[in-house]
C-alpha positions in Angstrom: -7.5 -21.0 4.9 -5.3 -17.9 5.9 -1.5 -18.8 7.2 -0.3 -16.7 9.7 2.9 -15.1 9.3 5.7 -16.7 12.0 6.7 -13.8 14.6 9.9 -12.1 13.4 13.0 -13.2 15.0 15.8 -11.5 15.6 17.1 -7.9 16.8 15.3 -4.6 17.3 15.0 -2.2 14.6 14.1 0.3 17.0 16.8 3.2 17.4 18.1 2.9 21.0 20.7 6.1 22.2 22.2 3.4 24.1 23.1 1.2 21.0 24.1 3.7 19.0 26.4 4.9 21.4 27.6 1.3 21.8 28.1 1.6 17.6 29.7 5.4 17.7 32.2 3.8 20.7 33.4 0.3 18.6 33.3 2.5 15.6 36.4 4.1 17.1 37.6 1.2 18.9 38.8 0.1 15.1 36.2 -2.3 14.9 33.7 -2.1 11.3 30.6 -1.8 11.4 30.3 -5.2 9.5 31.8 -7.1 12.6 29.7 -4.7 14.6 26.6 -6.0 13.0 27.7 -9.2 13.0 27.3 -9.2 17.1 23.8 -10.8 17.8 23.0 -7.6 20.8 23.5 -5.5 17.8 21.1 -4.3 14.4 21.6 -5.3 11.2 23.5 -3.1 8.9 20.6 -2.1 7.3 18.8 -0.7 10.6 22.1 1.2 11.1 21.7 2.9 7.7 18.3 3.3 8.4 19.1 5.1 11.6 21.8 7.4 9.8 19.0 8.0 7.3 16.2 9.3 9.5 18.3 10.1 12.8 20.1 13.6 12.5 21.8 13.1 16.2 22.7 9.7 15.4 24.4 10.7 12.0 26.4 13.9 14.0 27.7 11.1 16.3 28.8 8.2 13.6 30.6 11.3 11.4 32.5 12.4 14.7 33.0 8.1 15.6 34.4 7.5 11.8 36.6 11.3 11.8 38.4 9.9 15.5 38.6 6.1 13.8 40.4 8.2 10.3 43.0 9.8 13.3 43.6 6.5 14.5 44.3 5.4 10.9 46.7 8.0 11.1 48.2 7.1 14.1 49.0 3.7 13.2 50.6 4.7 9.5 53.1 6.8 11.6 54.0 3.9 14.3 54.1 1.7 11.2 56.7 3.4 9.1 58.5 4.5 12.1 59.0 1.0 13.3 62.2 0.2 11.8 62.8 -3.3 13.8 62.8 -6.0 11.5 63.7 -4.2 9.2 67.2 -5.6 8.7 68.4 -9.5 9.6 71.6 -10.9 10.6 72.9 -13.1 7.7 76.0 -15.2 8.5 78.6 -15.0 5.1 80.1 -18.6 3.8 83.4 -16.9 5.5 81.2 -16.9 9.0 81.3 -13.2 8.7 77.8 -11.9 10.1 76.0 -9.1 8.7 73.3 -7.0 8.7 70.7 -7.3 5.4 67.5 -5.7 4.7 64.5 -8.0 5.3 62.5 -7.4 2.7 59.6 -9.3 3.8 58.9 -7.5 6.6 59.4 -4.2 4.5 57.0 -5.5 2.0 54.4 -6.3 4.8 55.2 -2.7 6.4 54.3 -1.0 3.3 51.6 -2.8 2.3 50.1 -2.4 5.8 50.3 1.6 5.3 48.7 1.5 1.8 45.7 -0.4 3.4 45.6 2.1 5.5 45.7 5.7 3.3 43.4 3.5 0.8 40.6 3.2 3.6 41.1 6.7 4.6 41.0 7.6 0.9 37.1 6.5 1.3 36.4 7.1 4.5 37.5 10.8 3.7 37.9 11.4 0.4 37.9 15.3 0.3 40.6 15.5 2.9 43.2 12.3 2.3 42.1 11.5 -1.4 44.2 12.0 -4.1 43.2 14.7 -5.7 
C-alpha cells in the first residue's frame, strides 16, 4: 500500500516583488534577516538565499538594503561615541564634598556597543571597513 505524502505546510517559496521589497525595506529598518525569517508572512532563510541565488533584481535590491543598513551602522557608532552623558557620575567624598568621576560602566558598555558595531560592518563589507 502506497502512503501519500501530507500537503506541505508552511510559507511560499515562490519569489513575490512584494515580499522582497517587504525584506529589502526591514533589511534597512536594522532588523536581520534571521528575525525577518522568523515572521510567519515571511520565507524561510533558505528561500531568501534561494531568491538571491537565481533572482538578479532581487540581489541588486538586498546589496543596496544591506549598503543603506552598513550607513546606518555608521550612524549609530557616531551618536554612540558622541554621547558623552553618563559618562561621568556624581560621587559624594567622606568629607561630603561632591564630585564628578568617570563611570566606567557605561564607558565600557559604550565601547563595546561600537565594536559590535565596526565588527558587523567588518562582514557585512569587508573590502571597505575591514581591516586590511
Amino acid at each position: 500500500m502506497q502512503t501519500k505524502e501530507p500537503p506541505k505546510r508552511g510559507r511560499s517559496a515562490g519569489y513575490s516583488t512584494e515580499i522582497a521589497d517587504t525584506i529589502c525595506d526591514r533589511l534597512i529598518n536594522g532588523e536581520s534577516l534571521r528575525t525577518i525569517c522568523a515572521d510567519p508572512a515571511m520565507p524561510a532563510r533558505a528561500t531568501v538565499f534561494r531568491w538571491l541565488a537565481s533572482n538578479q533584481e532581487f540581489r541588486r535590491s538586498y546589496a543596496r538594503a544591506r549598503e543603506s543598513r552598513a550607513e546606518e551602522l555608521l550612524d549609530e557608532i557616531l551618536e554612540i561615541a558622541d554621547d558623552s552623558s553618563g559618562d561621568y557620575v556624581e560621587r559624594v567624598l567622606p568629607d561630603g564634598k561632591v564630585v564628578m568621576v568617570p563611570n566606567v560602566e557605561n564607558i565600557r558598555h559604550a565601547h563595546l556597543r561600537i565594536k559590535a558595531r565596526k565588527w558587523i560592518l567588518a562582514r557585512m563589507a569587508p573590502r571597505k571597513y575591514g581591516n586590511h
